[in-house]
C-alpha positions as CSV (number, residue, x, y, z in Angstrom):
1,X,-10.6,-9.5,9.3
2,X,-7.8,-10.2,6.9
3,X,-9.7,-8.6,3.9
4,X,-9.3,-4.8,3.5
5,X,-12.9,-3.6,3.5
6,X,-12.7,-0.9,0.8
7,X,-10.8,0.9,-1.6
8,X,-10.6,4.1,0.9
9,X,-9.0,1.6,3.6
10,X,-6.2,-0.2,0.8
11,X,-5.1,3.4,-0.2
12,X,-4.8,4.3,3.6
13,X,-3.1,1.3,4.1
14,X,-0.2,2.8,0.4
15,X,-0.2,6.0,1.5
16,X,0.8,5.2,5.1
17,X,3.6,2.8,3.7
18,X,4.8,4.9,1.4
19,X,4.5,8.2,3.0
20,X,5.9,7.1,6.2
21,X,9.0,5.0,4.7
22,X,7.5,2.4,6.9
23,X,8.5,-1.3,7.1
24,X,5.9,-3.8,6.0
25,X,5.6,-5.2,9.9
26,X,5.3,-1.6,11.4
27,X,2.1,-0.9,8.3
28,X,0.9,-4.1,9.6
29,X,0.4,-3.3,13.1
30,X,-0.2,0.3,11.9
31,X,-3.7,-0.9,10.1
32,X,-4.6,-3.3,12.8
33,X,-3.9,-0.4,15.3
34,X,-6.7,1.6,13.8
35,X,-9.1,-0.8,12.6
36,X,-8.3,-1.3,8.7
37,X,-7.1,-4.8,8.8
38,X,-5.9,-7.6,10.6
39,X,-2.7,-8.3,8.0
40,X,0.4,-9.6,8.3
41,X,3.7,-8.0,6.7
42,X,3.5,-10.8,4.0
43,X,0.0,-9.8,3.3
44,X,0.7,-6.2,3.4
45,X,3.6,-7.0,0.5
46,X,1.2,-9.0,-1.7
47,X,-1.4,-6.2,-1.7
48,X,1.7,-3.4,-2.5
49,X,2.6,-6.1,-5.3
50,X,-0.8,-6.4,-6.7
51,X,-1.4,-2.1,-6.0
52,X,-0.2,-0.7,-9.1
53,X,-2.0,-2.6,-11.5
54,X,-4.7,-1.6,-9.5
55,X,-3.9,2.3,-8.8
56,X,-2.3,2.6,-13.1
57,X,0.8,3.7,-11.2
58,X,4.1,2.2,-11.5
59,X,5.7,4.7,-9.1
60,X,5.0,2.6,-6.2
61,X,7.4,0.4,-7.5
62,X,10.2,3.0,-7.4
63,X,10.4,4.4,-11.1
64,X,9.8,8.0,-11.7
65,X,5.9,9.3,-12.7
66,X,7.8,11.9,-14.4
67,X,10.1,9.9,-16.4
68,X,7.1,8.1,-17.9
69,X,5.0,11.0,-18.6
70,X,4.3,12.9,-22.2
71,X,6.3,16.3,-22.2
């Protein structure tokens, strides 16, 4: 089961990694623990690469949301 089955489960999986401070290994095991997916920590990286062109967020990559936002 290496695809992530929905939107719901690929946020889980962000939220978790972010929200945690997590390592990519431990959100790995973390997802297959509960049923989300079967990934690796590589796989878990490539979907946090390809997540905020997905989310229209760049703040998973570290900037600021409040730097970028209108006044």
């Amino acid at each position: 089961m290496r695809v992530i089955q929905s939107a719901e489960a690929l946020l889980r999986i962000i939220f978790a990694y972010a929200w945690n401070d997590w390592s990519l290994r431990t959100t790995a095991a973390w997802a297959s623990r509960i049923g989300l997916a079967d990934l690796s920590d590589v796989a878990v990286l490539k979907r946090l690469r390809h997540a905020p062109a997905w989310l229209g967020h760049s703040w998973i990559n570290g900037s600021d949301p409040k730097a970028s936002a209108p006044p």
